[in-house]
C-alpha positions in Angstrom: 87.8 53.8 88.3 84.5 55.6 88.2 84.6 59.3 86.9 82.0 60.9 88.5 84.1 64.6 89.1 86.6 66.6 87.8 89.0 65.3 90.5 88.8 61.7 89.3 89.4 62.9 85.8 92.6 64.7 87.5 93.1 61.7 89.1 93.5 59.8 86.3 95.9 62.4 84.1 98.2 62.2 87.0 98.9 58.7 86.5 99.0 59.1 82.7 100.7 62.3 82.1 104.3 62.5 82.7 105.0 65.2 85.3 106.3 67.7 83.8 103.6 68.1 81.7 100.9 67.6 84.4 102.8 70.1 86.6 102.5 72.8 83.7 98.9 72.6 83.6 98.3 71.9 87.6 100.7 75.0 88.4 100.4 78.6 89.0 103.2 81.4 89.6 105.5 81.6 92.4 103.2 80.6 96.0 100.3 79.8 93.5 98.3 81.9 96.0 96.3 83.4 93.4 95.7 79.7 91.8 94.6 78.0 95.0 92.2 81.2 95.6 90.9 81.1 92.3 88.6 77.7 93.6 88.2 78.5 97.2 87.0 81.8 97.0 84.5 80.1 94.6 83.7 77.3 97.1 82.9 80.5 99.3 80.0 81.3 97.7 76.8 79.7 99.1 73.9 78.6 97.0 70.4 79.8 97.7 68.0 76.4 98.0 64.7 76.9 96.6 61.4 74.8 97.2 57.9 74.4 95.7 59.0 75.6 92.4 58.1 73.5 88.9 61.5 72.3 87.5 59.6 70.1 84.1 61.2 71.2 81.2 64.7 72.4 82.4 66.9 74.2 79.7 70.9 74.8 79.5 70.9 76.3 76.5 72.3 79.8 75.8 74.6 82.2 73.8 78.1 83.3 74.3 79.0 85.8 71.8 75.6 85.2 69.9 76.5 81.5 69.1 74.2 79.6 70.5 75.5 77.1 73.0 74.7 73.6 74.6 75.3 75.3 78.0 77.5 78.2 78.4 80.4 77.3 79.2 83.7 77.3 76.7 87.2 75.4 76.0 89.6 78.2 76.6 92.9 78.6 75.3 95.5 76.6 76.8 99.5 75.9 75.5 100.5 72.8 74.7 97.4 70.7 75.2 98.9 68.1 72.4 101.7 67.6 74.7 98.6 66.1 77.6 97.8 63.8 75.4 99.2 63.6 71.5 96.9 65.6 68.8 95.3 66.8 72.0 94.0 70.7 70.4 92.4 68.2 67.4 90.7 66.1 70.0 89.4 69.1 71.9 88.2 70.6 69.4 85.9 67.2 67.9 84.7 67.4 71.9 83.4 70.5 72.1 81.9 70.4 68.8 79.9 67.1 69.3 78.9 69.0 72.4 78.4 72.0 71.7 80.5 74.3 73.2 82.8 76.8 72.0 87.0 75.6 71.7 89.3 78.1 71.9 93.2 77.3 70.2 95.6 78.4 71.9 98.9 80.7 70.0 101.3 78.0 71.7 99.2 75.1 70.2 101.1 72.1 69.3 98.4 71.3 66.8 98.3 74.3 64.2 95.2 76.7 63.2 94.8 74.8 59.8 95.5 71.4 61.3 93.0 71.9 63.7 90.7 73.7 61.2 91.1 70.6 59.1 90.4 67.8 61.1 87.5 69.7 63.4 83.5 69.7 62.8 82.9 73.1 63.5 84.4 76.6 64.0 86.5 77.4 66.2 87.9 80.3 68.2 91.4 81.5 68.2 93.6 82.9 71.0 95.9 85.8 69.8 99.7 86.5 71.5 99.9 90.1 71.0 104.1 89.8 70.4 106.8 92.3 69.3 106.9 90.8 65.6 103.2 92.7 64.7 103.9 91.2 61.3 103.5 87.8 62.8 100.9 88.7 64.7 98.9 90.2 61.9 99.6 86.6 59.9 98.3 84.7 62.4 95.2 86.5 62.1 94.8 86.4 58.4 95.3 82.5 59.3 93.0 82.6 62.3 90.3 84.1 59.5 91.0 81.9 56.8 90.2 79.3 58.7 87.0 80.0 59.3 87.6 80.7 63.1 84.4 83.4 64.1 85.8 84.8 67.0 89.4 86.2 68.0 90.3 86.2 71.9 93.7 88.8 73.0 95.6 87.8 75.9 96.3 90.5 77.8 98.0 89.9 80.4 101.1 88.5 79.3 103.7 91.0 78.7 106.4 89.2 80.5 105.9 85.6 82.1 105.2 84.9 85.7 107.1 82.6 87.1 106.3 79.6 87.6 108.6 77.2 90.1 107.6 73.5 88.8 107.7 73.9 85.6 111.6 75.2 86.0 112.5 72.4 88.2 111.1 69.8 85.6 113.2 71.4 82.7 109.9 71.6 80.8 109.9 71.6 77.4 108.1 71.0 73.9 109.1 68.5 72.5 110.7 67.1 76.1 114.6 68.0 76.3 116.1 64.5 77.3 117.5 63.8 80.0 118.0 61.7 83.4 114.9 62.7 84.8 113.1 63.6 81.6 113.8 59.8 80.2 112.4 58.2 83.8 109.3 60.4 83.2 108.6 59.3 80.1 109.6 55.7 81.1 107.0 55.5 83.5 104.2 56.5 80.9 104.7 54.0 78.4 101.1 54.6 77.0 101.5 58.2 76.6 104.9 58.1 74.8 102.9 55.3 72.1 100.6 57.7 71.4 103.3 60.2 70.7 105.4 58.0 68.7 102.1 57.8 66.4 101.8 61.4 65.8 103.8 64.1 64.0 103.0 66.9 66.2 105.1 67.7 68.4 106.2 71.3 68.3 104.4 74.7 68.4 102.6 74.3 65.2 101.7 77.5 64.7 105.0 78.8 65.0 106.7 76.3 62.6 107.2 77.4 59.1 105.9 80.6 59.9 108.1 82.6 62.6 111.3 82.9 60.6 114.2 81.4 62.4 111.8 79.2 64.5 112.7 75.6 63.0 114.1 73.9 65.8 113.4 73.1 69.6 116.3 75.7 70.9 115.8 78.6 68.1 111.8 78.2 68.8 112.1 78.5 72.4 114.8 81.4 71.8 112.5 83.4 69.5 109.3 83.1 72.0 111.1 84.2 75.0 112.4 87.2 72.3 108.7 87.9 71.4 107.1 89.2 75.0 106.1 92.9 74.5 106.3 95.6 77.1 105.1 97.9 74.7 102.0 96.2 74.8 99.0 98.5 75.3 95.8 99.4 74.7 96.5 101.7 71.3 97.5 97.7 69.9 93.9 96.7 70.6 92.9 99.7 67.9 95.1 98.0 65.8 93.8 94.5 65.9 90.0 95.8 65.7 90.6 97.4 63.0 92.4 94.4 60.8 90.2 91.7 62.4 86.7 91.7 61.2 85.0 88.8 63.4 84.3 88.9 67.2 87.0 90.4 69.5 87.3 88.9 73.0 89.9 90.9 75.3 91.2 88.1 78.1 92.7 89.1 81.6 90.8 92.0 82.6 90.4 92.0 86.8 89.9 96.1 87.3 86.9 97.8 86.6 88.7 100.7 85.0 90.3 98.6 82.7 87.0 96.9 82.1 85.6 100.1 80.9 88.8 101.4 79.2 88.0 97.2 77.1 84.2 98.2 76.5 85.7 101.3 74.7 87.9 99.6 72.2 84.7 98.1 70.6 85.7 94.5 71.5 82.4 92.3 71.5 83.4 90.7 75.2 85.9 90.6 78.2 87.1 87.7 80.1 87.7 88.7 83.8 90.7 86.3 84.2 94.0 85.9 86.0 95.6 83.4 83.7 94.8 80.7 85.8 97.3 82.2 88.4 99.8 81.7 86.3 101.0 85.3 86.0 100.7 87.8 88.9 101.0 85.9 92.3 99.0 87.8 94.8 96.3 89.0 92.5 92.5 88.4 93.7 90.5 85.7 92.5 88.6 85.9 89.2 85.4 85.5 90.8 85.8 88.2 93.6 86.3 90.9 91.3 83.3 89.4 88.6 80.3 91.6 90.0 82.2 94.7 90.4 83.4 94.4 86.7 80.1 93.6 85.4 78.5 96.4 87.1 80.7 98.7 86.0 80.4 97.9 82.2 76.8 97.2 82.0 75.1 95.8 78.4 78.5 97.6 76.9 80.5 94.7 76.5 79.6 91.2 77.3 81.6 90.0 80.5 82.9 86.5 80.6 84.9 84.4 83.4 87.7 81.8 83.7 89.9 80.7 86.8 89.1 77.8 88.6 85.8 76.6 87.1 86.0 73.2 87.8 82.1 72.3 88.7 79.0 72.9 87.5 78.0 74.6 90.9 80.7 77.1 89.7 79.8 77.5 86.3 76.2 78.7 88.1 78.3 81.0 90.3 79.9 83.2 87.5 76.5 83.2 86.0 74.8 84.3 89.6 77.1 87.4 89.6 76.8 88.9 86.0 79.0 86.2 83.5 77.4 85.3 80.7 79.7 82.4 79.9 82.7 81.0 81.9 85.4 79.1 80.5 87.5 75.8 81.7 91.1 75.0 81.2 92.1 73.1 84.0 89.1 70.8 83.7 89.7 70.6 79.9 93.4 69.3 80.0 92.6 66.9 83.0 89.7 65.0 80.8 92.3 65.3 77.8 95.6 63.6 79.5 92.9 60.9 81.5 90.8 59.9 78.3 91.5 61.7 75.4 89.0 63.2 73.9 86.2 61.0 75.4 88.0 62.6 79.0 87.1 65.8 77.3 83.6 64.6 76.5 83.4 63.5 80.2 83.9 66.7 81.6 81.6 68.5 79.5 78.9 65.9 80.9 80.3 66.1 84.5 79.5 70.2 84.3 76.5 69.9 82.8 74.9 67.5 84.8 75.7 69.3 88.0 74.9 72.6 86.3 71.5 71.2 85.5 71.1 69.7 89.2 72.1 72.7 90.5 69.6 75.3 88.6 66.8 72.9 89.5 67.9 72.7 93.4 68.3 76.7 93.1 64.4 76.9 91.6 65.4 78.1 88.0 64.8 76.3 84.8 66.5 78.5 82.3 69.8 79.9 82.3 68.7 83.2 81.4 67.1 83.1 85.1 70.0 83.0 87.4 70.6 85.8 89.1 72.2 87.0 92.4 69.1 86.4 93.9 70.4 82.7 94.1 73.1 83.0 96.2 73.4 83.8 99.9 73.7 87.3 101.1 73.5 88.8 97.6 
């Protein structure tokens, strides 16, 4: 099968992944409204073609959070990506380095901060689960910093979990609970369960040995479902700032107020994300509320984007309307559970070739170039 798009690399992990795995990365909450509107509103937005303009010496090259970048675009954080394919954070993170681009581990990683750290060829940047046990949470930063890891990115907008319908009707699990239906999955994806059968890792990695009383499958999945916070807030942000030394990137900001309430913390960036869809069905897309929240924080704070970047026409998008970087999961995990980490590689090839074509097609020959000015009715 040729890859030549994101949906043949989805394609592919389809076949490969066993579903209930697939499902948890191809799902959102409840109607998945806000997931399916995530890449139509993007598919909206109409480019401006531009003629007569020199396009020699074409550049993709740029910064996100004053690392300079291959193009910018980012891994971000997403749980359980060793469960897609096995060692699947370590293989990620070799991608996006040979790339590169910036990875971003996940809290919920089956491959740990210092496993990754360990087998990687560059920094990387660390997600951070702002749960109830702050003594955790501060370890996992003193962990995050000892190994090496530049940049710190806080999830938000998880305070309780949205819903989210298939992965409660596959019984999904990490490791898979067995069972009828679990065993026929994995039966039918002989290839994927050798690779697992090669690997250690297959738990939350940075939870074992380190969350006390989370040893097992059932105590583990007990004590995370014990560790969402509605106490959650801003004054917690103060807290991190202070302790964590490196970059601070605050994810799941889709309000302007709450944009300028992030600026204020002293955070180095925002990512206007709704966690994929994953947690408030009904919420707008990321990319209709992008230019509002950039506007509205100016140079302050540097304003990133995720949720359904799956092109490079969309990557030039999010930079159109104000983003200086925009981040894919989606097309991460499909690239990962299809090839491995040369489906990783893909990817980042697949966006940057059509991010290239695109900027050329638009007139522009820098990244630092695009601007509203090249998209219709802006």
């Amino acid at each position: 099968m040729q890859v030549l798009e994101i949906a043949d690399l989805m394609a592919l992990a389809r076949r490969r992944v066993p579903r209930m795995f697939f499902d948890y990365a191809d799902s959102g909450a409840y109607t998945e409204s806000t997931y399916r509107s995530n890449a139509a509103d993007l598919g909206a937005i109409k480019l401006r073609q531009r003629v007569g303009r020199k396009l020699s010496g074409r550049s993709l090259q740029s910064t996100m959070l004053g690392q300079q970048v291959a193009m910018p675009v980012a891994i971000a954080p997403t749980g359980i990506a060793g469960m897609q394919r096995a060692d699947g954070e370590i293989l990620g993170a070799r991608a996006a380095a040979a790339f590169g681009v910036p990875f971003t581990l996940s809290t919920m990683s089956v491959c740990s901060i210092e496993d990754v750290a360990t087998h990687s060829k560059a920094p990387f940047w660390f997600q951070l689960y702002v749960m109830r046990d702050r003594g955790f949470v501060e370890s996992l930063m003193q962990r995050a910093e000892a190994a090496g890891c530049p940049a710190l990115m806080v999830t938000l907008d998880l305070q309780l979990v949205g819903q989210r319908h298939k992965d409660l009707r596959n019984g999904m699990a990490t490791p898979p609970r067995l069972g009828l239906s679990t065993a026929l999955q994995l039966a039918s994806r002989p290839a994927w369960c050798f690779d697992m059968l090669r690997t250690r890792r297959h738990r939350l990695g940075n939870l074992v040995g380190h969350a006390k009383g989370a040893d097992d499958l059932t105590s583990m999945a007990q004590w995370v479902a014990s560790q969402f916070d509605l106490e959650f807030c801003w004054d917690d942000i103060a807290f991190i700032r202070e302790r964590w030394k490196g970059k601070l990137i605050l994810k799941g900001v889709l309000d302007a107020e709450d944009a300028r309430l992030a600026a204020a913390t002293g955070a180095d960036a925002i990512v206007v994300s709704n966690h994929g869809g994953r947690q408030l069905d009904g919420a707008p897309s990321s990319i209709s509320k992008l230019a509002s929240i950039a506007e509205a924080v100016g140079d302050r704070i540097e304003v990133q984007v995720d949720g359904g970047i799956t092109s490079g026409q969309d990557v030039f998008r999010a930079l159109a309307l104000g983003a200086k970087g925009a981040y894919i999961g989606r097309a991460f995990l499909y690239g990962l559970g299809a090839l491995g980490e040369a489906g990783v590689t893909r990817a980042l090839d697949i966006i940057a070739s059509e991010l290239d074509t695109t900027m050329a097609l638009c007139g522009e020959r820098s990244i630092a170039d695009i601007g509203r000015h090249n998209l219709e009715g802006y």
